[in-house]
C-alpha positions in Angstrom: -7.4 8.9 7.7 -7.1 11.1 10.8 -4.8 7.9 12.6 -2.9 7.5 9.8 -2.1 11.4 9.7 -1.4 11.7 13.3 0.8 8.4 13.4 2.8 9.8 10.5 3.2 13.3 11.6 6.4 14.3 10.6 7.3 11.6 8.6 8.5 12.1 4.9 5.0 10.3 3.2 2.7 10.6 0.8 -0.9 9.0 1.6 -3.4 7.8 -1.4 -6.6 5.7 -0.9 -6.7 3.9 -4.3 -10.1 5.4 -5.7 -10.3 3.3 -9.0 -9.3 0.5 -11.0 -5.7 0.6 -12.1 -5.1 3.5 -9.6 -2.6 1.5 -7.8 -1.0 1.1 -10.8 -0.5 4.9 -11.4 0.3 5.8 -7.9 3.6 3.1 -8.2 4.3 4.7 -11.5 4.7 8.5 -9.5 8.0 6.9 -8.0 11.1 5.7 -10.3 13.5 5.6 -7.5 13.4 3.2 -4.9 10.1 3.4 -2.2 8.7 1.5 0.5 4.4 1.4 0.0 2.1 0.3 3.0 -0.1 -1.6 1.5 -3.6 -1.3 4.2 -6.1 -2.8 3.8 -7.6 -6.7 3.0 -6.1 -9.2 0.5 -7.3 -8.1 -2.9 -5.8 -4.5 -2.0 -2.3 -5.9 -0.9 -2.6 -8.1 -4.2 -2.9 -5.3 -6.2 -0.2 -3.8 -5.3 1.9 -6.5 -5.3 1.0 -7.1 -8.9 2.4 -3.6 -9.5 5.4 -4.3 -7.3 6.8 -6.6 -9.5 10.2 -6.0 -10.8 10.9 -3.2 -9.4 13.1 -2.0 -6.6 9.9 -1.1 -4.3 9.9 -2.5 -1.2 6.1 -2.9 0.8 4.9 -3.7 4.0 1.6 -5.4 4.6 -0.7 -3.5 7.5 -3.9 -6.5 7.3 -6.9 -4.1 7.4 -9.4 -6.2 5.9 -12.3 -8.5 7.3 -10.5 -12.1 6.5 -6.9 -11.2 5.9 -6.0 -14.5 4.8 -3.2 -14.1 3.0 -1.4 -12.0 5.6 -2.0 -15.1 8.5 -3.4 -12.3 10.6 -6.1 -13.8 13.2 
């Protein structure tokens, strides 16, 4: 968390560690108009929210955190 702050710093952001199914869900609900999420962290966290990307005008980046990362082709 302490990296994430510091690289920020300054930055308009908001940072959440999902903490609970469906939290993801809630988090993307927080933001009606249009947002780009960092999604950090392994495959079953970027496919979650993914799932709760869909149609909508969200936009996300991947940051692979996770111990296989196969999805994201990062080796």
């Amino acid at each position: 968390m302490k990296n994430i702050e510091r690289v920020m710093e300054g930055r308009d952001c908001e940072i959440y560690f999902s903490e609970y199914k469906n939290h993801v869900k809630e988090i993307v609900k927080n933001y009606p108009e249009k947002t780009r999420f960092y999604s950090v962290g392994g495959d079953g966290f970027f496919n979650q929210v993914i799932q709760n990307l869909v149609h909508t005008n969200h936009g996300v980046v991947c940051l692979p955190f996770g111990t296989g990362n196969d999805f994201s082709g990062a080796r």
